[in-house]
C-alpha positions in Angstrom: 64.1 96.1 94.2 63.7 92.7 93.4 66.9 91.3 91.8 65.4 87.8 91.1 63.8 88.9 87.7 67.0 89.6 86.7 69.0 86.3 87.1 68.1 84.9 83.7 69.0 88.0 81.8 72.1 88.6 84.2 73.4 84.9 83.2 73.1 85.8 80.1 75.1 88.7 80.1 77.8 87.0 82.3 78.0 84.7 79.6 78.7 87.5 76.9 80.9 89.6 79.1 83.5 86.1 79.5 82.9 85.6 75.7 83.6 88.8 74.3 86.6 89.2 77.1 88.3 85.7 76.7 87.5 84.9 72.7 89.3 88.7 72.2 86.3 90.3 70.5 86.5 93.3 73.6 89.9 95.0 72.8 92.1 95.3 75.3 93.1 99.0 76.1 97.1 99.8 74.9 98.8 102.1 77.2 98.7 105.9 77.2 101.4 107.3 75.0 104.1 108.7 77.8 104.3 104.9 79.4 104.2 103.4 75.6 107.0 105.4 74.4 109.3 104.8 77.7 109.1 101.4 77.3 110.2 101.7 73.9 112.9 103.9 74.8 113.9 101.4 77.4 113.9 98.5 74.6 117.2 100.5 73.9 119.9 99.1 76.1 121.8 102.6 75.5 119.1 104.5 76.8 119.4 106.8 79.6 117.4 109.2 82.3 117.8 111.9 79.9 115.5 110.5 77.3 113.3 109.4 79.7 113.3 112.7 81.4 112.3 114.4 78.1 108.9 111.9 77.6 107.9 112.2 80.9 108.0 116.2 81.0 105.2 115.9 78.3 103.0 114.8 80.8 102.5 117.3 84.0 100.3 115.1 85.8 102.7 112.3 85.6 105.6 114.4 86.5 103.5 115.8 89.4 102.8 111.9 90.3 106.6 110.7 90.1 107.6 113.6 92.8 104.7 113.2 95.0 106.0 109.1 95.3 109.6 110.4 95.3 109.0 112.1 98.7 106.8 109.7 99.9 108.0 107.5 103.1 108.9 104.5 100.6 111.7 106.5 99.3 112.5 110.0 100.8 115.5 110.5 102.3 117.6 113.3 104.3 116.0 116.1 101.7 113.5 116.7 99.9 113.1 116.1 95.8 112.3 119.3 94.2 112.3 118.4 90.3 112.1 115.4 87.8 115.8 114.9 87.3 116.2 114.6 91.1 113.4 112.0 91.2 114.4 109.4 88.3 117.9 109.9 89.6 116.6 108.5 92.5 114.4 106.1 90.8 116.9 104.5 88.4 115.3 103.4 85.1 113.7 100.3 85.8 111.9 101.8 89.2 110.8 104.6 86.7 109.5 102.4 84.0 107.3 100.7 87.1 105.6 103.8 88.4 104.7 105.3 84.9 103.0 102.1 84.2 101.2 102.0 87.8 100.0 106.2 86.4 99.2 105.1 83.7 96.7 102.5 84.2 94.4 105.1 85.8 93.8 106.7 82.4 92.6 103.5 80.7 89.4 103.1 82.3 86.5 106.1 82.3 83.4 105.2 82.4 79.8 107.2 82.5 77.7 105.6 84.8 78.6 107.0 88.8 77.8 103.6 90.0 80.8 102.2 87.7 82.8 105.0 88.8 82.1 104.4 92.7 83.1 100.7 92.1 86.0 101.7 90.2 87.2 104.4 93.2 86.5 101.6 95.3 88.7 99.2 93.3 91.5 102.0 93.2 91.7 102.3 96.8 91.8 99.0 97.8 94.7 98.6 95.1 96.4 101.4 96.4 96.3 100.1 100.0 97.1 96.3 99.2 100.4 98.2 96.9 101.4 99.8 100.1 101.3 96.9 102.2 103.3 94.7 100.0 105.9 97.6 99.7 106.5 97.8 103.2 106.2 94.5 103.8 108.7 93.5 101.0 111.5 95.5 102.9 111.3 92.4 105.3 113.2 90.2 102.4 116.5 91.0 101.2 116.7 90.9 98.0 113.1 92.1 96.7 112.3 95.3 96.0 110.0 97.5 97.7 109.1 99.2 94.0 108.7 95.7 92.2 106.4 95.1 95.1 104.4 98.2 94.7 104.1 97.4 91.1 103.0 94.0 91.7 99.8 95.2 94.3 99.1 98.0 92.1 98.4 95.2 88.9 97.2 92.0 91.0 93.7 92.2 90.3 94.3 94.4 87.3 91.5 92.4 85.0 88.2 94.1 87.1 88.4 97.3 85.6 88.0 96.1 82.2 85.4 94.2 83.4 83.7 96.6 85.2 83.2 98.8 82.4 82.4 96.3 80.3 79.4 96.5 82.3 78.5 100.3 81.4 76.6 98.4 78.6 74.4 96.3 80.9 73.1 99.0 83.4 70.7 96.7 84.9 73.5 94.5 86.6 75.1 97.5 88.5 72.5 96.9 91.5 73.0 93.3 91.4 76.2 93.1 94.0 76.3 89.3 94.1 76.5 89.3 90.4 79.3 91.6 90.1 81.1 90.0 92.9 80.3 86.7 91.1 81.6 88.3 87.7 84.8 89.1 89.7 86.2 86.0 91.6 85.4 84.1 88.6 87.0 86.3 85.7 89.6 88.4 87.4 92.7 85.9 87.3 92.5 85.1 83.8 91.6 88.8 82.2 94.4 90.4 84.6 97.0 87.7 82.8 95.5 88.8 79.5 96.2 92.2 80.1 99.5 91.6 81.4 100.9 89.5 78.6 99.2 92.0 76.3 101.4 95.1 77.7 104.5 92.7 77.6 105.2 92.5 81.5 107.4 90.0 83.0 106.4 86.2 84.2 107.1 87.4 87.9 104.4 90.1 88.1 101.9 87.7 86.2 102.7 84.6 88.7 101.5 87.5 91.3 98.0 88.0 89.2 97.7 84.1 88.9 98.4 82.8 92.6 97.0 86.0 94.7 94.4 84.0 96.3 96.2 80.6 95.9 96.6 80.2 99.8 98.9 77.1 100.0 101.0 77.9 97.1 104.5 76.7 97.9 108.0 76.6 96.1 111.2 75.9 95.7 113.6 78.7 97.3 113.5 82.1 99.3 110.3 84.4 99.1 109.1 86.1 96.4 106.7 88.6 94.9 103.4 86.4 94.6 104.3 85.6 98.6 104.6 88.9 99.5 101.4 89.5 97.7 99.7 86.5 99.1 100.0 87.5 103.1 99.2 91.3 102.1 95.7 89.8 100.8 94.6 87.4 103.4 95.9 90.4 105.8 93.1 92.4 104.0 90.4 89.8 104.3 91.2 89.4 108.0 90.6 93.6 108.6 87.0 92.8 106.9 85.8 89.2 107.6 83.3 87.9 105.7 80.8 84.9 107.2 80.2 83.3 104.1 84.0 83.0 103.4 86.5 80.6 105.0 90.3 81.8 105.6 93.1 79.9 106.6 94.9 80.9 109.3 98.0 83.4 108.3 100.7 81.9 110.1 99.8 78.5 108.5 100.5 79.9 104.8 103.6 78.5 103.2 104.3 82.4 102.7 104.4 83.2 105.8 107.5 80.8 106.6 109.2 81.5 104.5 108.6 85.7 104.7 108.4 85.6 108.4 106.9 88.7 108.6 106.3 88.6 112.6 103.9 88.1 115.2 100.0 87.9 114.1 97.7 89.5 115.6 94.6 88.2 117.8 92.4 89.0 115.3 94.5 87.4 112.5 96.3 90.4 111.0 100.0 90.7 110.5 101.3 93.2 113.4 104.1 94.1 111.0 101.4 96.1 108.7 98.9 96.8 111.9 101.8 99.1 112.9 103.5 100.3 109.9 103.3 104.2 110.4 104.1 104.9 106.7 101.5 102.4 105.1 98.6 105.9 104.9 101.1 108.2 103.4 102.4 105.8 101.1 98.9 104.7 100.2 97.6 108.6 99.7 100.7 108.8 97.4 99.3 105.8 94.8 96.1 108.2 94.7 97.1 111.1 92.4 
């Protein structure tokens, strides 16, 4: 097919998709009811598991999804979890609120066309694998946690789904690759902060959206969050080069140092996650 009769009508469209997006006239998608009401329960500082038990047990998929990350390699222990109570006990609250939010976000976008629902598979798994990766690599600095971590991966590049489907209106564009990839690197940051600050989630997991691909970013003080994010992504882009990208070296990222996450590998991967045994079952676990 040739795509070139479609670059006038496609700019066109690109500029309606950002307008509509970034002016607010697309509405941004609230969160399913479970994940709205526990953070409204959580708003209460006397809140406990047992409330939070009672909300989630009104959803059996996300119940299911809670025990299948409870005995996942990120956090099983000696025995295995067998019910809900077990699981949030293990949890804690705020680990709880975090993985109802990264279940949640999976109901938000459905849309009809099977070439939007092959990119948005695509966009799942690669989420699912980048969360891994910063959860195991996160257990390589004291102090952050492995679950803020996941969290963080999961909601990174959060803005593409939205904009994906904004595209179930434009069916023309789905066979333009360079046009959605365009759509992408030049959108993503700012919808994913929009839809952060919309759901009310912290500056932390929004400086994670707005520096993933931010290669020198430095700062004051030990690693955090957007670093760990940082080396998982260029990681990524190292397993699948592309020629018509430029990377900086790993080891020269400001993240690195100050992570040190180990010895890189010859082909400019972190040997850390080229070796992690638990990164598959972990990632299978993110994909309900």
């Amino acid at each position: 097919m040739n795509q070139d009769k479609f670059l006038p009508a496609s700019f066109g469209i690109y500029a309606k998709v950002a307008r509509d997006i970034l002016a607010g006239e697309a509405s941004l998608p609230n969160l399913p009811d479970a994940a709205l009401r526990i953070r409204r329960v959580m708003q209460d500082p006397d809140c406990d598991l047992v409330q939070i038990e009672r909300i989630i047990q009104t959803d059996p998929g996300l119940s299911s999804y809670l025990l299948q990350i409870a005995n996942s390699p990120l956090y099983r222990g000696w025995r295995r979890i067998k019910d809900l109570k077990q699981a949030l006990t293990l949890f804690g609250l705020e680990t709880t609120r975090s993985l109802c939010l990264s279940h949640a976000l999976r109901a938000l976008f459905r849309p009809r066309d099977q070439r939007l629902k092959s990119l948005l598979l695509a966009y799942w798994k690669r989420s699912a694998r980048r969360a891994a990766c910063c959860a195991v690599l996160s257990q390589a600095v004291r102090g952050l946690s492995p679950d803020r971590a996941l969290l963080a991966g999961l909601l990174q590049e959060i803005g593409l789904p939205l904009l994906y489907v904004r595209l179930d209106a434009y069916p023309e564009t789905l066979d333009q690759p360079a046009f959605i990839r365009g759509l992408a690197e030049t959108l993503c940051t700012r919808i994913s902060l929009m839809l952060l600050e919309h759901w009310g989630l912290d500056e932390e997991l929004c400086e994670v959206a707005r520096t993933r691909n931010q290669w020198q970013r430095d700062h004051p003080g030990g690693a955090d969050l957007a670093d760990i994010a940082l080396l998982v992504n260029l990681h990524e882009l190292m397993l699948n080069p592309d020629p018509e990208r430029t990377l900086p070296a790993i080891n020269q990222l400001p993240a690195y140092a100050k992570v040190a996450p180990g010895p890189v590998s010859p082909r400019g991967t972190l040997m850390l996650l080229d070796q992690a045994l638990d990164l598959t079952a972990i990632e299978t676990s993110l994909n309900p």
